[in-house]
FIMIKOL-305305 format. One record per residue: residue number from 1; y, z, x of N, C-alpha, C in turn. Coordinates in steps of 0.2 Angstrom, whole numbers, plus 2048, in hexadecimal, padded with zeros to 3 digits. Example, Ala and Ser with C-alpha at 12.3 -4.5 7.8 and 13.67 -1.06 7.14 Angstrom:
1;7E4;827;842;7EA;827;83E;7F0;827;842
2;7F5;823;840;7FB;824;844;800;827;840
END
This chain:
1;571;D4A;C03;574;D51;C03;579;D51;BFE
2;57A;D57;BFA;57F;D59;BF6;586;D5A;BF9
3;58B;D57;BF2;592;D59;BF7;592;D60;BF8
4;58E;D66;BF6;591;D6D;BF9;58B;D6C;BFF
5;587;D68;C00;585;D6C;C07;588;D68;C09
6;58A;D62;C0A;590;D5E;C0E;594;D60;C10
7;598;D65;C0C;59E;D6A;C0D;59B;D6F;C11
8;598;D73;C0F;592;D77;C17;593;D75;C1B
9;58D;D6F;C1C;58C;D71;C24;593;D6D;C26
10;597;D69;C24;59E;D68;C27;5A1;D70;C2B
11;5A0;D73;C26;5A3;D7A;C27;5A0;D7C;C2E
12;599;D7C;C2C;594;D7F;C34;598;D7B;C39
13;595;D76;C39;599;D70;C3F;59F;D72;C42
14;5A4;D74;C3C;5AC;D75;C3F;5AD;D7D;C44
15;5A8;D7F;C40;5AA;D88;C43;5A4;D88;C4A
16;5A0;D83;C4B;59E;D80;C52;5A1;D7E;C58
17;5A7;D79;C56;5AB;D77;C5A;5B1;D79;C5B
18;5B6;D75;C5D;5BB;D77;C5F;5BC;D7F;C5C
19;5BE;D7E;C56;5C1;D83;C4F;5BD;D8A;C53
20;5B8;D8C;C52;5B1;D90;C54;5B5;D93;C5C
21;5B5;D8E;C62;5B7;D8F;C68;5BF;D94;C66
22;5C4;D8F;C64;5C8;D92;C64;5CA;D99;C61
23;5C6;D9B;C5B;5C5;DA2;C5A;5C1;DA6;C5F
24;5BD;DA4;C61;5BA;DA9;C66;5BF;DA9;C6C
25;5C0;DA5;C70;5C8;DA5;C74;5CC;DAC;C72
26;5CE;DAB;C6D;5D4;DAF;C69;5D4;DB4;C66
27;5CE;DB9;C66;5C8;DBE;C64;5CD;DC3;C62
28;5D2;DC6;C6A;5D6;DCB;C6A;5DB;DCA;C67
29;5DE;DC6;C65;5E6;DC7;C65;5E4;DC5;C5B
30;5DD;DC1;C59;5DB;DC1;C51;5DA;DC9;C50
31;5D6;DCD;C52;5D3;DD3;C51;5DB;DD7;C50
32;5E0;DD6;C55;5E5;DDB;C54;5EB;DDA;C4D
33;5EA;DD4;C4C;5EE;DD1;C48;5EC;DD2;C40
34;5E5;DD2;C3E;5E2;DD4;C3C;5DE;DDA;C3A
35;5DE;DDE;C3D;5DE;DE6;C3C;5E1;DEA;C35
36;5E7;DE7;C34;5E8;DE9;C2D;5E3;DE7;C27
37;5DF;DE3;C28;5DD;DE0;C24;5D6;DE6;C23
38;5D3;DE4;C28;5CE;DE7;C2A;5CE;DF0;C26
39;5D3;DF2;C2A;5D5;DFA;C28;5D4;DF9;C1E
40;5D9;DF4;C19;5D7;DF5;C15;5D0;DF5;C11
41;5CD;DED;C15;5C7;DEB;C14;5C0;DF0;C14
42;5C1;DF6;C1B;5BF;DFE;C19;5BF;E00;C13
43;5C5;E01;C10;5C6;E08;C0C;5C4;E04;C05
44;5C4;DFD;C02;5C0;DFC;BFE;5BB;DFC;BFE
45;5B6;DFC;C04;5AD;DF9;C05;5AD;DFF;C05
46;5B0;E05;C07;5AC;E0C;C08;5A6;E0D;C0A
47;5A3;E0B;C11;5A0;E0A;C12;59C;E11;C15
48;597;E13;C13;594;E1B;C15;58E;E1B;C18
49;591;E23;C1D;589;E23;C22;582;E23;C22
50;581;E1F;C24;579;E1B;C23;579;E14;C20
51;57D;E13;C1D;57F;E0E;C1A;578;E05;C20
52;579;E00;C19;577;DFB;C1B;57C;DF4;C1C
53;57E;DF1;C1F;583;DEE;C20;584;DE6;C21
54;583;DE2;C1C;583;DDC;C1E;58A;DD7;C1F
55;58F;DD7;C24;595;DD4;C24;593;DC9;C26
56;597;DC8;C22;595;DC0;C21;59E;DC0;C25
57;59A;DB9;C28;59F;DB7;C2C;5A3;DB8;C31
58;5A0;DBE;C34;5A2;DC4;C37;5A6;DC1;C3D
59;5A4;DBA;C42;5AA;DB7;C46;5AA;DBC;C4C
60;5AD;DBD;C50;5AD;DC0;C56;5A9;DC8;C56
61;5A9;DCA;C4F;5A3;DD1;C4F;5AA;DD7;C4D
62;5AF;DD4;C50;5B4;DDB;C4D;5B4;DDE;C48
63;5B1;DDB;C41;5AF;DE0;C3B;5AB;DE1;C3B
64;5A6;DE0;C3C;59D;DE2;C3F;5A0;DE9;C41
65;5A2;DE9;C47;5A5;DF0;C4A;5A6;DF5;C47
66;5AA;DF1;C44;5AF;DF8;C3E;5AA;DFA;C3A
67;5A7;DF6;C36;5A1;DF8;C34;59C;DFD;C34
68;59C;DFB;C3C;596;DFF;C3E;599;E06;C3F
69;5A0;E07;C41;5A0;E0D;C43;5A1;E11;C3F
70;5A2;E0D;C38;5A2;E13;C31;59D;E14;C2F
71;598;E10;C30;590;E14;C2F;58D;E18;C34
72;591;E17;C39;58D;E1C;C3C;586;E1B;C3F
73;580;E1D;C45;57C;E1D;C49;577;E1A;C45
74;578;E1F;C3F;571;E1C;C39;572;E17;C34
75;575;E11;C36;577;E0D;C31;575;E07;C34
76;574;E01;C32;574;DFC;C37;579;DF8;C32
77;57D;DF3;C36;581;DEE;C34;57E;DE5;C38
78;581;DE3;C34;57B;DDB;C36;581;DD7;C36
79;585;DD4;C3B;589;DCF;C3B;588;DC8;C3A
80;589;DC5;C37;584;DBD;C36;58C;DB7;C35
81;58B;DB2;C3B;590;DAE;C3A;58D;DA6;C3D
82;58F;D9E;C39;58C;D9D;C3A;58E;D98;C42
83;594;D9C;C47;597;D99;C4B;595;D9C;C52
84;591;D97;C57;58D;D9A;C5B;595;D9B;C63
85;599;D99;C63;59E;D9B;C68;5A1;DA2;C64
86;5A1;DA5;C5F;5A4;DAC;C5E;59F;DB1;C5C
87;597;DAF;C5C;591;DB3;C5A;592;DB4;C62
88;591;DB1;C67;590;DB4;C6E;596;DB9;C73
89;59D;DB8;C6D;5A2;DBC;C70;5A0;DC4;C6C
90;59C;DC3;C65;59A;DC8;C61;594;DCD;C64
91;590;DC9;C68;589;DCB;C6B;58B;DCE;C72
92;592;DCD;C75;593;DCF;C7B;596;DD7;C7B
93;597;DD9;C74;59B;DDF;C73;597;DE3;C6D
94;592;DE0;C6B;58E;DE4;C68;58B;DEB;C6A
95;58B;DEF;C65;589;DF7;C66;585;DF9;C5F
96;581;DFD;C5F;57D;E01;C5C;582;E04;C59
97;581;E03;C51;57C;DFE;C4C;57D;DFB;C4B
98;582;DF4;C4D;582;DEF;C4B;57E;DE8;C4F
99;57E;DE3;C4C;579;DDF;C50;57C;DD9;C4C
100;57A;DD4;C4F;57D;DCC;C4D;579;DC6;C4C
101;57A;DC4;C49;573;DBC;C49;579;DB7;C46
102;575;DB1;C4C;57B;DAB;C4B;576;DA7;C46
103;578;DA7;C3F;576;DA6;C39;578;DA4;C33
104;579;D9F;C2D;57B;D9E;C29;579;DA4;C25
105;57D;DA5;C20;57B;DAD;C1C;57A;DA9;C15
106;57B;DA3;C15;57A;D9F;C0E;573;D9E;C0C
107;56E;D9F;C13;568;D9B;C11;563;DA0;C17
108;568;DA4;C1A;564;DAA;C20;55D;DAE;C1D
109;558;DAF;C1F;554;DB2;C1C;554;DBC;C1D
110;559;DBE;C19;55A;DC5;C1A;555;DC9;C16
111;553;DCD;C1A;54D;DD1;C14;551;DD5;C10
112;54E;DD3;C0C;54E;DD4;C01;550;DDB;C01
113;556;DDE;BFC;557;DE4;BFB;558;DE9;C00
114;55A;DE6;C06;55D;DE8;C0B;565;DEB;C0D
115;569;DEA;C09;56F;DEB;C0A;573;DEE;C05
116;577;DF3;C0A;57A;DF8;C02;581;DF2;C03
117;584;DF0;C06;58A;DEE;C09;58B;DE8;C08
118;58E;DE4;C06;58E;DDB;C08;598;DDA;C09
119;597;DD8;C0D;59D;DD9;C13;5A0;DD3;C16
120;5A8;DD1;C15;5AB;DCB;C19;5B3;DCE;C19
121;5B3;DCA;C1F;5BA;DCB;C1F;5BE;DC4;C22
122;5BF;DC1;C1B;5C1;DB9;C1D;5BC;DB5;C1F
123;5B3;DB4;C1A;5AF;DB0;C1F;5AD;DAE;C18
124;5AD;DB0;C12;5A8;DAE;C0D;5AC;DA7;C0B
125;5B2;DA6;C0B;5B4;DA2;C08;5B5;D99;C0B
126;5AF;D9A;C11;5AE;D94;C12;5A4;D90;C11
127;5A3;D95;C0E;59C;D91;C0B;59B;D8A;C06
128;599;D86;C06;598;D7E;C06;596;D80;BFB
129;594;D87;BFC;591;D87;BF5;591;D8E;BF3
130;597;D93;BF2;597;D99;BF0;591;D9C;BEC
131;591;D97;BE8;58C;D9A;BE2;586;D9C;BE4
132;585;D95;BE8;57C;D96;BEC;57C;D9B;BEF
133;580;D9A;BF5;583;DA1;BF8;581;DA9;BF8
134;585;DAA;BF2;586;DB1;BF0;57F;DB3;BEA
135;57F;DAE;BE9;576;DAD;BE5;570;DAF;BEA
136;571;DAE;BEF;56D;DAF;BF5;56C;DB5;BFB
137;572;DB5;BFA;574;DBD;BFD;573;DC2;BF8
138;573;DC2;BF3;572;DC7;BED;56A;DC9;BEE
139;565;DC5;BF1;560;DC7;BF2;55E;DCB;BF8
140;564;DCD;BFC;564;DD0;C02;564;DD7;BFD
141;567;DD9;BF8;56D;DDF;BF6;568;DE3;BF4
142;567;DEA;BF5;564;DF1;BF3;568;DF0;BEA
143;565;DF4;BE4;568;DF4;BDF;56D;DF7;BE0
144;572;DF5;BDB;578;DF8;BDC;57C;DFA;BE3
145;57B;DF4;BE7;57C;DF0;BEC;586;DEF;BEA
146;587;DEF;BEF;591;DEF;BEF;592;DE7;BF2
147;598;DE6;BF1;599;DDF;BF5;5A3;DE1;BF6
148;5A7;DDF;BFB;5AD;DE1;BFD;5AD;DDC;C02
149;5B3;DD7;C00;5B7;DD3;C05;5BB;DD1;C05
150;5BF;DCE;C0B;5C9;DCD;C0A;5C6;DC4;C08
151;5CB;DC1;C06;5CB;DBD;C07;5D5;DBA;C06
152;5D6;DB4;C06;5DE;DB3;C07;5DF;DB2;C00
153;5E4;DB2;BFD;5E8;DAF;BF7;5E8;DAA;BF8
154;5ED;DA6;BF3;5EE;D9F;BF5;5F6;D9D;BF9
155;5F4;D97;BFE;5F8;D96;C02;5FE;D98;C01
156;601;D97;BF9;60A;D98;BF9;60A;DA1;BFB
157;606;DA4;BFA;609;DAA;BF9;606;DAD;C03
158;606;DA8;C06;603;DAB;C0E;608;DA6;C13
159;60F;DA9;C15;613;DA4;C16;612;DA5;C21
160;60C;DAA;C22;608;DA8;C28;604;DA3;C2A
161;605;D9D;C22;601;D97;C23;607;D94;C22
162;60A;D93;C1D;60F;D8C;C19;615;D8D;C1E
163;618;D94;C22;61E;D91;C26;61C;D8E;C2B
164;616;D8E;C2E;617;D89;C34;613;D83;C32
165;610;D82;C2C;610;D7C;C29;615;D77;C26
166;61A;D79;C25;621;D77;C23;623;D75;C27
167;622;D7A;C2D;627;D77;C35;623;D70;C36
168;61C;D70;C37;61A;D69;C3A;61B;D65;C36
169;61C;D65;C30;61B;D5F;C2C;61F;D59;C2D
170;61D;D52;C2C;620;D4E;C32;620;D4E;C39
171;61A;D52;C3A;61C;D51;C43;613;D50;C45
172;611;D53;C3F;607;D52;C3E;606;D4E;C38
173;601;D49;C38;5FE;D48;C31;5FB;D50;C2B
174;5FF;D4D;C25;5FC;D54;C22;5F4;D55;C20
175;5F1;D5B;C22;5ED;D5E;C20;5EB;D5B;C19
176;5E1;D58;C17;5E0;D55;C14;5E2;D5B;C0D
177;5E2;D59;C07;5E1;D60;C03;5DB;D61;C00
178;5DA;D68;C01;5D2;D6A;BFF;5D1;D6A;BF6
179;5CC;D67;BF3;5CA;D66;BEE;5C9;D6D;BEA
180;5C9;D6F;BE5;5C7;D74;BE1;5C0;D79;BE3
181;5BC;D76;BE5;5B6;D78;BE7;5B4;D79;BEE
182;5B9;D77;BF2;5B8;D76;BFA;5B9;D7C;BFE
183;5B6;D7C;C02;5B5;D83;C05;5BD;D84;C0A
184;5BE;D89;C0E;5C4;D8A;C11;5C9;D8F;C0D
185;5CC;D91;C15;5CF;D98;C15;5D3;D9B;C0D
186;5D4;D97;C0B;5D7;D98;C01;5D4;D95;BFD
187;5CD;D94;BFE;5C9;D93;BF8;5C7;D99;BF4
188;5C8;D9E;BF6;5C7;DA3;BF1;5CB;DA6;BEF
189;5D1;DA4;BEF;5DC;DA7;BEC;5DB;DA8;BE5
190;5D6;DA3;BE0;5D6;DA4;BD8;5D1;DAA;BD6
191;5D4;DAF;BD4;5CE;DB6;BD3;5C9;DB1;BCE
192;5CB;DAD;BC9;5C4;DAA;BC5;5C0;DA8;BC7
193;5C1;DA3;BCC;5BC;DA0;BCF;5B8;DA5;BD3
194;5BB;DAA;BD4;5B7;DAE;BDB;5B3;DB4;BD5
195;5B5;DB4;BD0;5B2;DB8;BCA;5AA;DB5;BC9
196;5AE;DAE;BC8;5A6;DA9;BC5;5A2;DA9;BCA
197;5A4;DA8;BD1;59E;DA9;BD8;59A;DAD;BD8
198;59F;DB3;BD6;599;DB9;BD5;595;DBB;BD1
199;599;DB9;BCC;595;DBB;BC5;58F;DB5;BC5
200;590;DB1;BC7;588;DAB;BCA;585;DAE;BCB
201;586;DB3;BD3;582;DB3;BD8;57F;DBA;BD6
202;581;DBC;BD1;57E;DC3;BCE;581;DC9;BD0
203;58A;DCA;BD0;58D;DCF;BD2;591;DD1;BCC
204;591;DD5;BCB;598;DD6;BC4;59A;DDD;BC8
205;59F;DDE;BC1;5A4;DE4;BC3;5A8;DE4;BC8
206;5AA;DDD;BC8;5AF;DDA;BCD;5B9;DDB;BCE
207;5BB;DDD;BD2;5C1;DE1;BD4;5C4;DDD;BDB
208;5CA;DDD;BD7;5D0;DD8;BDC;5D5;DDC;BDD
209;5D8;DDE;BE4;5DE;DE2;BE5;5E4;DDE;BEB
210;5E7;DDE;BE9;5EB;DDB;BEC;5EE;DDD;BF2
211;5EE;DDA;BF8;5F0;DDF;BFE;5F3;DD9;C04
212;5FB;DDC;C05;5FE;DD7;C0C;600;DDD;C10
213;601;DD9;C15;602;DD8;C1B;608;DD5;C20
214;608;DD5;C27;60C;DD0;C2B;606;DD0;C30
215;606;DC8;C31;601;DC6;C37;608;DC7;C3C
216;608;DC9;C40;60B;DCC;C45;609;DCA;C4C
217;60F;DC5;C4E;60D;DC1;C55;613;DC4;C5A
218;610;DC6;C60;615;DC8;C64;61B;DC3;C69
219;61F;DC5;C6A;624;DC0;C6D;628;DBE;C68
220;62F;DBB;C6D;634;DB8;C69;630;DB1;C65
221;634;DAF;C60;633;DA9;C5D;62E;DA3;C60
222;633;DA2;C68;62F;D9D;C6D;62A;D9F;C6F
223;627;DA3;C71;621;DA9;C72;61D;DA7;C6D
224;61E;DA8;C6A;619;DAC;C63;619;DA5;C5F
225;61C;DA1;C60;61A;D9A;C5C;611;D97;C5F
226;611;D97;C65;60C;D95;C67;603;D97;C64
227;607;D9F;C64;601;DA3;C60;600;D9F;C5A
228;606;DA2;C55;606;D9F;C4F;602;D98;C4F
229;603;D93;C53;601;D8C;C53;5F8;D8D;C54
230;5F5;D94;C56;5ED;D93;C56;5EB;D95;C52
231;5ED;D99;C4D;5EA;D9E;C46;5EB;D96;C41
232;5E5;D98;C3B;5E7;D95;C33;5E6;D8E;C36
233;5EA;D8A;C2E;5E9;D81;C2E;5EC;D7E;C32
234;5F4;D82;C34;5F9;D7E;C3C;5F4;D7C;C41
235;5EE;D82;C42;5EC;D80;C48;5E7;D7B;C48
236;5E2;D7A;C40;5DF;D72;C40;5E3;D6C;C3F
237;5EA;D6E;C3E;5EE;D68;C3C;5F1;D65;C44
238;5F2;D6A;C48;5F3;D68;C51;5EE;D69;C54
239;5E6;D68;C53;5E2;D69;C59;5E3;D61;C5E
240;5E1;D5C;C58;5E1;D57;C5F;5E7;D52;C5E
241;5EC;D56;C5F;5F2;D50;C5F;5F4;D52;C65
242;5F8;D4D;C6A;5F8;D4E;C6F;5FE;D54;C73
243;5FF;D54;C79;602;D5A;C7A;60A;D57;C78
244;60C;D52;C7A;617;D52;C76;614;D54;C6D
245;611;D52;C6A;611;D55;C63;610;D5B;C64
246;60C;D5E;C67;60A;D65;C64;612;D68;C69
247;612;D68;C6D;619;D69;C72;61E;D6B;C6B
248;61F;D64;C69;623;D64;C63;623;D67;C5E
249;61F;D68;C5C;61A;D6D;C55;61C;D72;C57
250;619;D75;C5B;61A;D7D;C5E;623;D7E;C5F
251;629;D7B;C60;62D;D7E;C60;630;D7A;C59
252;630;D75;C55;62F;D78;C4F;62D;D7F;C4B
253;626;D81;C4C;624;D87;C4A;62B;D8C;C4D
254;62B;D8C;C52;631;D93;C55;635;D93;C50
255;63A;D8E;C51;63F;D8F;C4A;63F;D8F;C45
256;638;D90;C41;636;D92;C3C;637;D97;C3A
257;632;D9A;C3F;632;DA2;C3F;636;DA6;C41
258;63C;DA3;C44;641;DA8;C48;643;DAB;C43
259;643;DAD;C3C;646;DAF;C38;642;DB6;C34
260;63A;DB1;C39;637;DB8;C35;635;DBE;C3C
261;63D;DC0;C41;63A;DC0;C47;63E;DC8;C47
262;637;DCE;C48;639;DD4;C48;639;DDA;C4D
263;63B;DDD;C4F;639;DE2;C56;639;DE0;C59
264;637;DD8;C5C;635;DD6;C63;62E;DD1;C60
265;62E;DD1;C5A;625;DCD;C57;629;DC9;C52
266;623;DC5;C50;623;DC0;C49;61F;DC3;C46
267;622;DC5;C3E;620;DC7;C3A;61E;DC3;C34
268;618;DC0;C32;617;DBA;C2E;613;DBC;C28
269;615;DBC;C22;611;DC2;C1C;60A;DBE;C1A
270;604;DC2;C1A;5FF;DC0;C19;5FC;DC2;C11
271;5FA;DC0;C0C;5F8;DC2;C07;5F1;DC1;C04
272;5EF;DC5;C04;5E6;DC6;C02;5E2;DC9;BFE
273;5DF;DC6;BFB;5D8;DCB;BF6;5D3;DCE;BF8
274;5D4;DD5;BF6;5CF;DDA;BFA;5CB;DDB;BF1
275;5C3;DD6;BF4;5BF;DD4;BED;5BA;DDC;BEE
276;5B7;DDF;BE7;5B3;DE2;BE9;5AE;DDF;BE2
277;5A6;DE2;BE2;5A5;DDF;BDD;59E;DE3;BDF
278;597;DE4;BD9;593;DE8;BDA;58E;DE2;BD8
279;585;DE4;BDB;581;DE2;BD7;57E;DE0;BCF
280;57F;DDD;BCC;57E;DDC;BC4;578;DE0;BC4
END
């Protein structure tokens, strides 16, 4: 097995386990926190009635939805993810047009020329092998076929990862660091690299817009630490430590953020690329 499918299916494996559960768990309070993203993630994909809709990664179904309700009755939307605890939180809430298959989208067999749309919000940038990837999907794509997803910047600019990373430090072993090619949630922060994936995979006319946010946790500090502690890499850096560390970790975190603490919430700035890019 090559090191990118080794990276793969490590990936499948992870969004199967623990990782996988714990977002299905926390379906509601991701979707709410997230909604800004989503709202923008619309108005770039522009996505129109009748429209054909393929969202990769799609996770509890929340963007499949949105999706589908911009296309409208005569559209269909296909949500494909390859995590079978958040494909069945997605298939419990499902409505017409959308529909879902627990599926790698790297190697799914989607019928050819099918899709005006190709669609993620926060899921592309964990495949084992972008290039292969998007080399594959582009056989799904109607000509002149669109492609529109958020993906994160790099960690320094998303302090909804690094200030409660900072607070554990010393209290967890640090997080291994991901290699240049490695899949995970800032593997697509460098617009060049995510230029080169596409222009592989046979996309040009590619367009980066810059767009933040505040991930937006409710509760005082002590409150809302605990959230903070389930989102992002804090929450693979405390899953199996035991409970006096994560105990400790989590009010660590509070006093982090108490600074980022507004109306009654924690406000933690999120930074992202909203990619678009067309059929070559």
């Amino acid at each position: 097995m090559s090191d990118a499918a080794e990276r793969h299916q490590a990936q499948i494996e992870a969004w199967n386990g623990p990782m996988g559960a714990q977002w299905a768990a926390n379906e509601a309070r991701t979707e709410r926190t997230l909604r800004p993203v989503m709202e923008a993630l619309l108005r770039v994909a522009a996505p129109a009635t009748g429209e054909s809709v393929l969202d990769i990664g799609c996770g509890c179904g929340g963007s499949t939805l949105a999706f589908a309700r911009a296309v409208g009755p005569g559209g269909r939307v296909i949500g494909a993810d390859v995590s079978a605890p958040m494909i069945e939180v997605a298939r419990a809430t499902a409505v017409p047009p959308a529909e879902f298959v627990l599926a790698d989208a790297a190697a799914y067999d989607f019928a050819p020329a099918s899709v005006d749309l190709l669609a993620s919000r926060f899921g592309v940038m964990f495949f084992g092998d972008p290039d292969a990837a998007f080399a594959h999907l582009r056989r799904a794509m109607k000509p002149g076929g669109r492609v529109a997803f958020a993906c994160w910047r790099p960690l320094a600019e998303n302090p909804w990862v690094h200030v409660p990373l900072a607070a554990i430090a010393g209290l967890v072993p640090p997080l291994p660091r991901p290699g240049p090619e490695d899949p995970g949630p800032f593997a697509f922060g460098n617009p060049a690299r995510v230029e080169r994936i596409l222009a592989s995979g046979g996309f040009g006319h590619v367009g980066f817009e810059k767009f933040d946010f505040d991930m937006r946790f409710k509760g005082d500090p002590a409150t809302a630490a605990s959230a903070v502690a389930l989102v992002g890499p804090a929450s693979r850096a405390l899953r199996d430590q035991p409970d006096e560390v994560r105990a400790a970790a989590i009010g660590a975190i509070a006093t982090a953020i108490t600074p980022h603490a507004v109306e009654g919430e924690i406000r933690l700035g999120g930074a992202v690329w909203l990619v678009t890019a067309r059929v070559a």
